[in-house]
DOKE-998259 format. One line per 8 residues: number of its first residue (from 1); their letters; for each residue x, y, z of C-alpha. Coordinates in steps of 0.2 Angstrom, whole numbers, plus 5000, padded with zeros to 4 digits. Layout:
<rs>
NUM = A = X:Y:Z  ...
</rs>
This chain:
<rs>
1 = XXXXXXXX = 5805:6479:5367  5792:6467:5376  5807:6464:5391  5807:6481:5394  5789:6486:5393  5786:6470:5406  5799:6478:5418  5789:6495:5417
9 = XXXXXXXX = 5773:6487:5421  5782:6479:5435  5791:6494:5442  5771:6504:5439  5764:6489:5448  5780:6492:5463  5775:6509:5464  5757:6506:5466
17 = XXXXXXXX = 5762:6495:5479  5771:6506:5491  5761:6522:5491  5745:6511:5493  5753:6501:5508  5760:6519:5516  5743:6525:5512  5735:6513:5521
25 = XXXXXXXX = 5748:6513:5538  5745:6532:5540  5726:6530:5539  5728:6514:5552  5740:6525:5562  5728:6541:5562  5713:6531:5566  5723:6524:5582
33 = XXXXXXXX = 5728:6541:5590  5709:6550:5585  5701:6536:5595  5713:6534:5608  5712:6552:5610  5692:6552:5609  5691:6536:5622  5702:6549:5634
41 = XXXXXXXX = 5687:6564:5631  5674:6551:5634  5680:6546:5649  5673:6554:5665  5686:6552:5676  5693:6568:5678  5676:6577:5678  5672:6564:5695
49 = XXXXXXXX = 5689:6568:5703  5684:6585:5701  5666:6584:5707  5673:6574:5724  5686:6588:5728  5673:6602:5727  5661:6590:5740  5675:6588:5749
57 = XXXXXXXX = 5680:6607:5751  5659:6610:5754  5657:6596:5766  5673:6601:5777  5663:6619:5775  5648:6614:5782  5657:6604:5795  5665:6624:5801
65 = XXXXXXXX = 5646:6631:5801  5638:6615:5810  5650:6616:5823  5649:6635:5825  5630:6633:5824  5632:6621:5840  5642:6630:5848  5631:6646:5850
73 = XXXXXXXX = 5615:6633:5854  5606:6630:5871  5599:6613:5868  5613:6607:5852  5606:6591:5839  5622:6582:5839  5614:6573:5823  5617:6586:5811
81 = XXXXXXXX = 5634:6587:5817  5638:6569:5814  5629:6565:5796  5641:6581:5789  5659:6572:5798  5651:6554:5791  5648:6564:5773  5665:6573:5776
89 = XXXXXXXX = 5676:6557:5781  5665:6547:5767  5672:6560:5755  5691:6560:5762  5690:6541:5759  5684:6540:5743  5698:6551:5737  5711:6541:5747
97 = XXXXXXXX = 5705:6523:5739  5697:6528:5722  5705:6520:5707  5701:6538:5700  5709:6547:5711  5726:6536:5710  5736:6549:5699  5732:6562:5710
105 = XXXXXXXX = 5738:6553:5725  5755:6551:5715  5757:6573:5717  5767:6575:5733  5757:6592:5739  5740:6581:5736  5747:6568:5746  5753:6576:5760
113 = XXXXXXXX = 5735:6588:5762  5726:6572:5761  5737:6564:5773  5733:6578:5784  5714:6575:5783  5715:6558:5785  5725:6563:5801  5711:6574:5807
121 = XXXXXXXX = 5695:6560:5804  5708:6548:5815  5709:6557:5828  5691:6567:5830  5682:6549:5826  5681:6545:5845  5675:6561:5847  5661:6563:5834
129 = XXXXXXXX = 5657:6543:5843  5656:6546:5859  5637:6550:5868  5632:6566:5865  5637:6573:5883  5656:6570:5879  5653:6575:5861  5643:6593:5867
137 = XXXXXXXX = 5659:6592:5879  5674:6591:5865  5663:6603:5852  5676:6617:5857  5690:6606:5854  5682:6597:5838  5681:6616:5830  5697:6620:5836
145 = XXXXXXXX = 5704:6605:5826  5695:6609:5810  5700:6627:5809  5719:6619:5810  5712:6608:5795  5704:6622:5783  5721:6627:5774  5726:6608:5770
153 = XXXXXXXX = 5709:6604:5764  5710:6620:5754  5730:6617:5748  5723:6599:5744  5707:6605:5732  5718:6618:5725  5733:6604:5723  5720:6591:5713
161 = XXXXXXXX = 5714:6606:5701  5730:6612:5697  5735:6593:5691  5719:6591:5682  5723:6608:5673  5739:6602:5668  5732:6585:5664  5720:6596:5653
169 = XXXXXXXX = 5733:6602:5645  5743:6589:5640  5728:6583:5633  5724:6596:5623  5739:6595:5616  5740:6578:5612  5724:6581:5603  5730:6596:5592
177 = XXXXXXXX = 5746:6585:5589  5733:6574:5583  5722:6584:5571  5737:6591:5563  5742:6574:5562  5724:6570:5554  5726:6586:5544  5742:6582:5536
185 = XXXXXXXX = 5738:6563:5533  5720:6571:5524  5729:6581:5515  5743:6569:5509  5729:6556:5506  5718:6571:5498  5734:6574:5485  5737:6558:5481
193 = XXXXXXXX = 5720:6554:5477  5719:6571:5464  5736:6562:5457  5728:6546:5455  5712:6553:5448  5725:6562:5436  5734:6549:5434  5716:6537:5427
201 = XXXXXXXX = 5711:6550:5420  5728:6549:5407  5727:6532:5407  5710:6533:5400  5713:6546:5390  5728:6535:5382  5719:6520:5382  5705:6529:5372
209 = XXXXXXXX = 5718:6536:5360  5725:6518:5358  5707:6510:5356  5704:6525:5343  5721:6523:5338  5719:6502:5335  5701:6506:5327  5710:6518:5314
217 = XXXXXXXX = 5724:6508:5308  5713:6494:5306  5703:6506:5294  5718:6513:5287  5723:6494:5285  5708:6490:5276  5709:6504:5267  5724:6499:5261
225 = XXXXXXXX = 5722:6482:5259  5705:6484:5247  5715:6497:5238  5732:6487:5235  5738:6482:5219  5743:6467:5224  5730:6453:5228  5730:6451:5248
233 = XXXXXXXX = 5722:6433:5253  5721:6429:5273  5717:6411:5278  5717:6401:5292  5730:6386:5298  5718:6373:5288  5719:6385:5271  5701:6392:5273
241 = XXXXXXXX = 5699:6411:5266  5697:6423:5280  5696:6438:5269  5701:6443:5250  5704:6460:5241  5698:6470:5229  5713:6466:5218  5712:6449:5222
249 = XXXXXXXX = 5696:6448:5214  5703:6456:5198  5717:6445:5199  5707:6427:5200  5691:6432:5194  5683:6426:5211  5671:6437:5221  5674:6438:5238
257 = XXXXXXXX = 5659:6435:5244  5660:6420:5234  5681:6419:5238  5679:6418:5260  5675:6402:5267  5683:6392:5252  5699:6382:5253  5714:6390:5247
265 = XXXXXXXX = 5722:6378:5236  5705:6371:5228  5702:6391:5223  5719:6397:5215  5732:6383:5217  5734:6373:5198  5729:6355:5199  5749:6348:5196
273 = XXXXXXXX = 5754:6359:5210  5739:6354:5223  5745:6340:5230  5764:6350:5235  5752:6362:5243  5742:6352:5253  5757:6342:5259  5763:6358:5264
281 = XXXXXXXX = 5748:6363:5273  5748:6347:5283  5765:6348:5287  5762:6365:5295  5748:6360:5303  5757:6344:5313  5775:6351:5315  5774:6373:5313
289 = XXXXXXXX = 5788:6370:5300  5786:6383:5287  5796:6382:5271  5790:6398:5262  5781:6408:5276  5791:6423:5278  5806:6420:5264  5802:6435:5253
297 = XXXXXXXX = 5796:6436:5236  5796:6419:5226  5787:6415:5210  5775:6402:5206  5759:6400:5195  5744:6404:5199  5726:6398:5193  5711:6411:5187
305 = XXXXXXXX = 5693:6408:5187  5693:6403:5167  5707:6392:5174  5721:6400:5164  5737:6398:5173  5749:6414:5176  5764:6418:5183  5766:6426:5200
313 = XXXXXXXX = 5777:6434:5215  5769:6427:5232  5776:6433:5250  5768:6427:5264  5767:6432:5281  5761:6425:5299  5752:6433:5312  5746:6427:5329
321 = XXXXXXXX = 5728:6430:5336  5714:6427:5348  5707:6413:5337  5724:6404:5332  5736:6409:5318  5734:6416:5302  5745:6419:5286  5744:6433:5273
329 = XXXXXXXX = 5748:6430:5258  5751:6445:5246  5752:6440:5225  5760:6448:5210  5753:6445:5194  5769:6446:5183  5765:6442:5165  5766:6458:5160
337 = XXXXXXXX = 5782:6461:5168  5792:6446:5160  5785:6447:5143  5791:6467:5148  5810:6458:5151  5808:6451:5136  5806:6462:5127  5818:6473:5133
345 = XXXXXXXX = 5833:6457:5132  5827:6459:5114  5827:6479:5113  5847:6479:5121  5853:6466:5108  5847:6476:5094  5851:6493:5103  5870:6484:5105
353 = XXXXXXXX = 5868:6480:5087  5864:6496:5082  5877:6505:5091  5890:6495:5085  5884:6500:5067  5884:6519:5072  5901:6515:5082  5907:6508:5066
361 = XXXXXXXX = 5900:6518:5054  5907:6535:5063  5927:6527:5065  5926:6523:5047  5918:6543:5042  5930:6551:5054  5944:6550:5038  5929:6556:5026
369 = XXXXXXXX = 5927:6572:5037  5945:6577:5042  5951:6573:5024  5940:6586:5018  5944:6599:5033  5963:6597:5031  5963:6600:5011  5952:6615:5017
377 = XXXXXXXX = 5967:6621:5027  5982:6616:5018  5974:6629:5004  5970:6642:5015  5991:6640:5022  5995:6639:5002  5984:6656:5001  5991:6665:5015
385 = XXXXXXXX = 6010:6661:5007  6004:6673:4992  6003:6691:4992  5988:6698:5001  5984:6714:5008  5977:6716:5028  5960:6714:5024  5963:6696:5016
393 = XXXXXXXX = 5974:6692:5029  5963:6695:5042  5949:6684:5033  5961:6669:5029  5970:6671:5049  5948:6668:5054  5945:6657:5042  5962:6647:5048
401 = XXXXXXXX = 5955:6649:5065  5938:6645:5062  5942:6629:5052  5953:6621:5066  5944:6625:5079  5929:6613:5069  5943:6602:5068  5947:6602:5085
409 = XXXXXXXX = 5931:6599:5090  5928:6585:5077  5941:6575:5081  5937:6575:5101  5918:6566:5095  5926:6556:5083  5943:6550:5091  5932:6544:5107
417 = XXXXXXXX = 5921:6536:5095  5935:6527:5085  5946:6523:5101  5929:6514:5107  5928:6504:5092  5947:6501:5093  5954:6512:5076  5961:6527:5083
425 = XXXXXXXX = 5976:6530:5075  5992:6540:5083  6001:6552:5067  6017:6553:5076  6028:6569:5071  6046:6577:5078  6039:6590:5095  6048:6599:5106
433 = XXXXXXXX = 6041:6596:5124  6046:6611:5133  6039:6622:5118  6023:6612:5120  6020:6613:5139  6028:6634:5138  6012:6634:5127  6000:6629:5136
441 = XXXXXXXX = 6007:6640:5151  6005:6653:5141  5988:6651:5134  5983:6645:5155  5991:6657:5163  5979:6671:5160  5964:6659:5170  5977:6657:5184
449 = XXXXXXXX = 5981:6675:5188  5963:6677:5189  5963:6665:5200  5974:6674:5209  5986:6654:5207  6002:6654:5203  6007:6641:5187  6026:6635:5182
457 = XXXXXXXX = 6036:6621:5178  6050:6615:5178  6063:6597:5175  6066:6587:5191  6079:6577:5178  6090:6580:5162  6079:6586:5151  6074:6576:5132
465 = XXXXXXXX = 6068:6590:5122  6064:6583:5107  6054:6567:5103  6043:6559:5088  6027:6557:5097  6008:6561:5092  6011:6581:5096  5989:6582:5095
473 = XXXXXXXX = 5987:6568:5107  6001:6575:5119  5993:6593:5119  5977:6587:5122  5981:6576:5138  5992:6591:5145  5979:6605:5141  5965:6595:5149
481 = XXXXXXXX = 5976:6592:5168  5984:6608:5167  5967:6618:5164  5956:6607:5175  5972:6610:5191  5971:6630:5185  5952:6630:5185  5950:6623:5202
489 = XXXXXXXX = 5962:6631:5212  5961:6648:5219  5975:6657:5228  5984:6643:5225  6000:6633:5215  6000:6623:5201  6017:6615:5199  6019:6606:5184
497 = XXXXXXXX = 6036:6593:5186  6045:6583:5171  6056:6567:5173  6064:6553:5162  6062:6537:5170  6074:6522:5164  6087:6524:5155  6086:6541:5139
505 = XXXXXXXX = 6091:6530:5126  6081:6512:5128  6064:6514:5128  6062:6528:5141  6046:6536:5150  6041:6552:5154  6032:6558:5169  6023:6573:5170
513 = XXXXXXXX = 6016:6577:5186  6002:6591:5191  6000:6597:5207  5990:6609:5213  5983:6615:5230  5965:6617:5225  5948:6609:5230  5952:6591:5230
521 = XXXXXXXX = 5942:6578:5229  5935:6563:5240  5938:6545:5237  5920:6544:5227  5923:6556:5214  5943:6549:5213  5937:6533:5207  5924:6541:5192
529 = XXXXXXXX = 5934:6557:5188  5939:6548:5171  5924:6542:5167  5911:6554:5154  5902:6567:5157  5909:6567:5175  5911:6586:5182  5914:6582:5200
537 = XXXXXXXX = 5903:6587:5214  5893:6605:5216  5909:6614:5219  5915:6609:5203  5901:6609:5192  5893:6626:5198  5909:6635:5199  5918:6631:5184
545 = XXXXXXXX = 5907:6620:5173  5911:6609:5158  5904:6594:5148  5916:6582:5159  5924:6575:5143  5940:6579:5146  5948:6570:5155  5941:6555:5148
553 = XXXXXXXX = 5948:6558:5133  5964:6562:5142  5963:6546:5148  5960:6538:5132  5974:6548:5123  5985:6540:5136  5982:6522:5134  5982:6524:5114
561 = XXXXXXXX = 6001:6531:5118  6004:6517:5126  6004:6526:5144  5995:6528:5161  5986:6542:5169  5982:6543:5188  5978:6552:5202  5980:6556:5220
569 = XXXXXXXX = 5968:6568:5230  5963:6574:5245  5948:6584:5249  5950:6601:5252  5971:6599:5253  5971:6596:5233  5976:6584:5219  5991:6576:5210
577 = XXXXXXXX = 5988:6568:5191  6002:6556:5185  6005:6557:5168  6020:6540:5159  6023:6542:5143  6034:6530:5133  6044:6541:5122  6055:6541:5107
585 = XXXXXXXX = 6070:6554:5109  6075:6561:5092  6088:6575:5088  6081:6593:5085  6075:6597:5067  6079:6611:5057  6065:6624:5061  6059:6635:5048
593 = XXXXXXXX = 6047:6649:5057  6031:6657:5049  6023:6674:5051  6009:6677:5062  5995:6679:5051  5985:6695:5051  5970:6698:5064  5951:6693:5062
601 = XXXXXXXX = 5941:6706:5053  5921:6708:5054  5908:6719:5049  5907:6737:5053  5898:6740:5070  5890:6755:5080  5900:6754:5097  5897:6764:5113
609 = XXXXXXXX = 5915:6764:5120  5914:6767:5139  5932:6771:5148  5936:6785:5161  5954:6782:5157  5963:6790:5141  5974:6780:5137  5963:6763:5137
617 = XXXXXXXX = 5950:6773:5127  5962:6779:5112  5971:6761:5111  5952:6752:5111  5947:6769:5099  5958:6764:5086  5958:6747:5086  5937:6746:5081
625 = XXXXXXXX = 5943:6761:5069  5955:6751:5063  5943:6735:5061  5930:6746:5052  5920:6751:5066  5909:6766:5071  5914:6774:5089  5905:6785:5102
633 = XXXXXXXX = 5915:6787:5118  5908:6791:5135  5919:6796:5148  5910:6789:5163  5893:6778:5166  5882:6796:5168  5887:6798:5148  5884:6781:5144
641 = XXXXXXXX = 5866:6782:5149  5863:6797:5142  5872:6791:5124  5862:6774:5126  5845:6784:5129  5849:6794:5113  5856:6782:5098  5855:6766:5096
649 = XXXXXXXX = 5872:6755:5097  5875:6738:5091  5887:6735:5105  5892:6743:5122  5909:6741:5129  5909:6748:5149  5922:6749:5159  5919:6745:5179
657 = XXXXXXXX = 5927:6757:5192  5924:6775:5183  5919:6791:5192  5899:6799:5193  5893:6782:5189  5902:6765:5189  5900:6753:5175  5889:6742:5182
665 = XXXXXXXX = 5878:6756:5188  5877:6762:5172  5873:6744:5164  5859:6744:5178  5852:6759:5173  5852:6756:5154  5843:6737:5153  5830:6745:5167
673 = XXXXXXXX = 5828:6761:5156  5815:6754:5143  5825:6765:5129  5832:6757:5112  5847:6750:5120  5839:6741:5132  5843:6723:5123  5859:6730:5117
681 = XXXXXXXX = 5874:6718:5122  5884:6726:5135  5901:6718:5136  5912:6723:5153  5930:6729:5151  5940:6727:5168  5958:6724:5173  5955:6714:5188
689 = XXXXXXXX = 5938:6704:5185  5940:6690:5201  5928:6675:5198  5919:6682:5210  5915:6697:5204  5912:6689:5186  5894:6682:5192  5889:6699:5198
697 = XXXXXXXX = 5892:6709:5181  5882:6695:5173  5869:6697:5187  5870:6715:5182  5862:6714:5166  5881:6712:5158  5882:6699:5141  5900:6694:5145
705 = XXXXXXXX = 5916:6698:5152  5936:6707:5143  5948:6704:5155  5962:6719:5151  5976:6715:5143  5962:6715:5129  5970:6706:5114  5964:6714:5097
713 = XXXXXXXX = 5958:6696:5092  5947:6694:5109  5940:6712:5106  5934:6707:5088  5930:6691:5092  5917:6698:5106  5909:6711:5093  5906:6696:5079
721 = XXXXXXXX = 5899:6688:5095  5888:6701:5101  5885:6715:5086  5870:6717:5074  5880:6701:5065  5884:6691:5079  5878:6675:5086  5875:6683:5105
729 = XXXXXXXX = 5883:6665:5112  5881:6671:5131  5899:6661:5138  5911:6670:5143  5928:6669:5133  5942:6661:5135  5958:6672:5134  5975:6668:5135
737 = XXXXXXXX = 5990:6678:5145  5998:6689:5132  6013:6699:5135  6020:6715:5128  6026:6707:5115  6012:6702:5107  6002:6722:5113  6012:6730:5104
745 = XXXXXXXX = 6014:6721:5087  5997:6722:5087  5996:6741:5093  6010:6745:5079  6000:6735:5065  5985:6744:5072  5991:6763:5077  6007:6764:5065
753 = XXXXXXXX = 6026:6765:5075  6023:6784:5077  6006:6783:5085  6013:6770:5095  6028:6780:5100  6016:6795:5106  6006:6783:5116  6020:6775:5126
761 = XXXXXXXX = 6029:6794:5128  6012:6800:5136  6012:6781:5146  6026:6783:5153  6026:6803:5157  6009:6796:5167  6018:6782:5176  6032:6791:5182
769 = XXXXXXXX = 6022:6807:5187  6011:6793:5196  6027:6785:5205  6032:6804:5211  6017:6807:5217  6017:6790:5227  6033:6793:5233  6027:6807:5245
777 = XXXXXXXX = 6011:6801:5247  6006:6812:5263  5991:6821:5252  5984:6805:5246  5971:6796:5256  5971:6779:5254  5953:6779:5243  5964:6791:5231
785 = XXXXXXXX = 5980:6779:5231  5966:6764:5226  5960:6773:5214  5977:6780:5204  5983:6762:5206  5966:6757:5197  5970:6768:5183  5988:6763:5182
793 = XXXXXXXX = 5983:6746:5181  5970:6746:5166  5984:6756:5159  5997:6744:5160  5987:6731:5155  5981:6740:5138  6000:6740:5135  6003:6723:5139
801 = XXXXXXXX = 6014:6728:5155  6008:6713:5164  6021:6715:5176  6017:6734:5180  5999:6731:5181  6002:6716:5194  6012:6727:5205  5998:6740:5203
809 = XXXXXXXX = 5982:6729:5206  5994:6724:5223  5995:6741:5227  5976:6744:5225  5972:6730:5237  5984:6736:5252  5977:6753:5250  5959:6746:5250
817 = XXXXXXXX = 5965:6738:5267  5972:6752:5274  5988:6743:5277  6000:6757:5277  6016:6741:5279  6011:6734:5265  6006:6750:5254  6025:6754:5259
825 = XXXXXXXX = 6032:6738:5253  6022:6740:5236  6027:6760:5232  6045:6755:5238  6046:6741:5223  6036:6750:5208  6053:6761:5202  6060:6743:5199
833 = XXXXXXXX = 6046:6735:5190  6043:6750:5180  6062:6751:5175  6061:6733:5171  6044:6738:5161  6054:6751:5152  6065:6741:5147  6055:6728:5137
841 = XXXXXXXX = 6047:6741:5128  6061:6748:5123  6068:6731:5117  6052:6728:5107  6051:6745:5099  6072:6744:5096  6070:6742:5076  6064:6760:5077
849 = XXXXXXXX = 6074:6772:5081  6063:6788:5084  6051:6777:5093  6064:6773:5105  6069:6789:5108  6051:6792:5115  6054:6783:5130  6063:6795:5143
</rs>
């Protein structure tokens, strides 16, 4: 920095150097032509030149009238007559020697006029010098000459002025060349003077700022210095004090009145450690060598006033100045802060202490809890093997569900806590691994159509089907990869791939692996994805949330079974896990299958039911009839307000696309109403709910979110959530992927086979009046084809069709587009899917006979 500040001083300097010297040669240059050209005005040559040619053109004049005169005279005076020749050859001679008169003599016309005079004195001399008898004689041939004369004496006065005219001229011109010369060199001179003035005048100005600049940082720095913490002690090369803080006077006890002026080391320095310091001092003083000056922090001990000694962290620094050297010198007092690390060694052995206790105590209480919780279970399977009618099977099915899900969430807290304190133990039981990983499909495959990802799986290797194995711990490691691949990836795959490495009979291992296209992840959050509580970066945490224990305990499952887990990512492309297993193969047991046990009942509710569509609005009717529930329908959002503004409803359920007013206009328009159901929960019933579009019901004033197919479980579930009863938990439920086998048990237990057999007579007659009219679809715009397919899809879904309803929400989004190609391709394929669909249902309604006969 101080090379290249030199070089800009030099190069400034450089500058200065060549405009002052060019300054200076045009002034010099301008000065010689202004008084060359004034020494050529002030001389008088020309104006005597000038002077003698009109004498000489008067003279020869007066010679003409003096001889004329004596021509016409009795008695002639020849004196007359010779004093105007003498003046008149006089004056010819003058102009033929002069030193003045030389240029003129150089003009060929002038020359040769003036030669011609000269020829006339030489020859009329005798004459004008001869008596005055030969003289009065030769007058007549004396005038006779002159008049021969008169035009070369003219041509030569006329000759000289036409010179000295163009001589005047020339030196006019030479003079203007001069002044413009003067005028351009005043004004360059004149601009660079304003520039240098400016230029000053920015120096000044800069050099003012710096001065002011220099006088407020050395306030600010004393500013600083008085009112730093830390003790700040300046002394000299010999160890005198040059000037002590405020703190510093806190610190030692010292004034500092009392403080400047005083030798360092006799002041603060403790007596064993004077003599080390004065050595130092000396030794700084002969050779510069500095051992601690500008090394950081160290610690040493200092001396107060009452001469107790305490610790401190000293830095010390040198600076140069006009009077020599001096070195700052900042101390910590750090008493406190080591009796603080202390303390705090003290406070982490008992907090290690402690937490081994705790560690200890909950790995030995996790068998008190679950002990308890299974004999709670095992009764309630004893009870539901004994005759019981719907009601009490739909309270033991909730009190099944209600009791493992505690279970389930027990034994994540305590298995961490016990696999921590090295007690987990594995319960190892005959599983089949395709039913298992078919399972969790199912229950994710819900999550990933709404992500719009596609989910399967498959073996890359003979399969093993049946192991012993701890079935809990498997499911657990699975359902956390599988639904964190299926959480983050959008539009996407998520491929789930099953191999047996090493030979099937010894000792074999199974790897799982999941891949997925979605997010990714960098190498940062790679190396901490299986640590506790880690939810990734914003993208992960703000989209799909979670307490970031799941893959921890994943990974613990993993080393308890004796296996690995691992994983391969790249941002934005996605992410692979690797799951080894070690595995026992086993042959397949006998299986002996159990009844689904009945659905969940809850207290009687008042429901506003909210659906355009009339066959989604009897199914949802008589399921909350069926679960003891009081039901008022509206047919669009307009109705819904008007119902909300006139009774008072435990629960709204609002469908979303309806005609007059859409559903979230209508939950708008409701919680902004001021009227009794103002607080009212108001749960949202959709068939194609994107994540997306989730946040913005929410946002709406919405409590949560029923995905269609609705299951009758998640329906009840949400109204003990949200009714006069309920907890109002405001998360979103989770939902698995049913299919139409499990609609329609449900819709049967509910509706009864020939209510069912109605229903799926007039779903039908709906469908393929709706393929007809698609088939010829010239009357349909494409905001009436989105619509139909809309209906048709909340339809299906009801029903379970989840085929049907995919083909229909396909359908809805080509004609939301406008893209007739694509619209084309989707009409074209419905007949197929719907046979297909037809099909199923007739399968599942098989055992009955007039139900089947419904279907057309």
């Amino acid at each position: 920095m101080s090379r290249l500040k030199n070089a800009f001083l030099r190069l400034r300097f450089l500058v200065f150097l060549i405009v002052g010297g060019t300054g200076l040669a045009l002034v010099l240059y301008l000065s010689g032509n202004v008084i060359r050209d004034l020494r050529l005005l002030s001389s008088a040559r020309s104006d005597n030149v000038q002077w003698t040619l009109s004498q000489i053109e008067i003279e020869f004049i007066e010679l003409e009238l003096e001889l004329a005169v004596l021509a016409n005279a009795p008695a002639p005076d020849l004196t007359l007559l010779r004093r105007e020749y003498d003046i008149f050859y006089s004056r010819i001679q003058t102009m033929a020697e002069s030193l003045l008169s030389a240029d003129l003599r150089e003009e060929p016309a002038f020359a040769e006029n003036l030669a011609a005079s000269q020829a006339f004195l030489d020859e009329t001399v005798d004459i004008i010098d001869a008596s005055d008898a030969q003289l009065f004689a030769r007058l007549p041939e004396l005038a006779e000459r002159a008049r021969a004369l008169r035009p070369s004496i003219r041509r030569l006065s006329t000759s000289g002025m036409k010179t000295f005219a163009r001589e005047a001229d020339v030196r006019r011109g030479d003079v203007a060349v001069t002044l413009r010369q003067t005028f351009i060199g005043v004004t360059v001179l004149l601009v660079a003077l304003v520039m240098l003035a400016l230029y000053l005048g920015y120096l000044i100005r800069q050099s003012n700022r710096r001065r002011a600049e220099a006088v407020e940082a050395s306030r600010r720095m004393n500013i600083v210095t008085s009112a730093s913490l830390d003790a700040v002690i300046v002394a000299d090369r010999f160890g005198t004090i040059l000037d002590y803080n405020a703190a510093a006077e806190q610190m030692f006890g010292y004034r500092a009145a009392d403080a400047i002026g005083q030798d360092l080391g006799a002041l603060i320095v403790p007596d064993r450690q004077r003599s080390a310091h004065d050595a130092g001092m000396e030794r700084l003083r002969k050779s510069g060598e500095k051992l601690i000056v500008g090394k950081g922090r160290i610690k040493l001990e200092a001396r107060r006033s009452t001469g107790e000694m305490f610790p401190v962290e000293v830095a010390i620094q040198s600076a140069q100045t006009h009077e020599g050297e001096i070195f700052i010198a900042f101390l910590r007092d750090i008493s406190r802060r080591l009796k603080a690390e202390q303390d705090l060694v003290i406070a982490r052995d008992r907090a290690l202490a402690g937490e081994k206790a705790k560690t200890d105590f909950m790995a030995t209480m996790s068998h008190e809890i679950r002990t308890p919780l299974n004999g709670l279970l095992g009764n309630l399977m004893l009870l539901s093997d004994t005759p019981l009618d719907p009601k009490q099977s739909h309270y033991i099915k909730n009190m099944d569900t209600s009791g493992r899900l505690l279970m389930s969430h027990i034994s994540d807290v305590l298995d961490i806590t016990k696999y921590d304190a090295g007690k987990l133990r594995l319960h190892p039981v005959a599983m089949n691994i395709s039913t298992l990983l078919q399972d969790i499909i199912d229950n994710q495959s819900s999550a990933a159509a709404a992500n719009k990802t596609t989910l399967e799986w498959h073996w890359i290797s003979p399969p093993i089907e049946w192991i012993k194995a701890d079935r809990d711990r498997f499911q657990h490691i699975l359902m956390n990869v599988i639904g964190n691949a299926v959480k983050f990836t959008h539009t996407g795959h998520v491929t789930i791939q099953l191999e047996v490495l090493g030979d099937p009979q010894v000792a074999p291992e199974l790897q799982i692996l999941v891949a997925d296209t979605g997010v990714g992840m960098d190498a940062a959050l790679q190396a901490q994805i299986f640590d506790d509580f880690m939810t990734g970066d914003a993208s992960y945490d703000r989209d799909v949330g979670g307490t970031g224990l799941g893959l921890g305990i994943a990974q613990r499952f993993a080393h308890a079974l004796g296996g690995e887990i691992d994983v391969k990512s790249t941002k934005g492309v996605g992410s692979t896990f690797s799951i080894r297993l070690p595995v026992e193969p086993i042959a397949a047991p006998d299986i002996v299958t159990r009844a689904e046990a009945p659905a969940i009942a809850f207290r009687p509710q008042s429901i506003l039911l909210v659906e355009d569509n009339e066959i989604n609005r009897f199914v949802v009717h008589e399921l909350l009839i069926a679960a003891g529930h009081r039901v008022t329908e509206a047919h669009n959002g307009s109705q819904a307000v008007s119902a909300a503004q006139a009774q008072r409803f435990d629960l709204i359920l609002m469908d979303i696309s309806m005609p007059v007013m859409d559903g979230r206009a209508a939950t708008r328009a409701i919680r902004a109403g001021g009227g009794i159901n103002q607080q009212t929960p108001i749960v949202a019933i959709t068939a194609n709910a994107m994540a997306e579009e989730q946040q913005a019901f929410l946002l709406d004033g919405m409590n949560d979110i029923l995905t269609k197919p609705l299951v009758r479980g998640d329906l009840l579930r949400v109204i003990a959530r949200y009714g006069r009863h309920g907890q109002g938990e405001p998360d979103t439920l989770a939902r698995t992927a049913p299919g139409a086998q499990r609609h329609l048990s449900d819709l049967r237990e509910t509706l009864g086979d020939d209510k069912l057999g109605q229903l799926l007579e007039r779903f039908s007659a709906e469908i393929e009046a709706s393929i007809a009219q698609l088939q010829d679809r010239s009357s349909l715009s494409h905001a009436d084809i989105a619509e139909l397919a809309h209906r048709m899809a909340g339809t299906s879904a009801t029903l379970g069709a989840t085929n049907l309803r995919a083909a229909m929400l396909d359908l809805g989004r080509a004609a939301k587009a406008q893209d007739d190609r694509q619209l084309g391709d989707c009409v074209a394929g419905l007949p197929a899917v719907w046979a297909a669909t037809r099909q199923l249902l007739q399968d599942e309604l098989g055992q009955s006979a007039q139900t089947a006969e419904t279907l057309p």
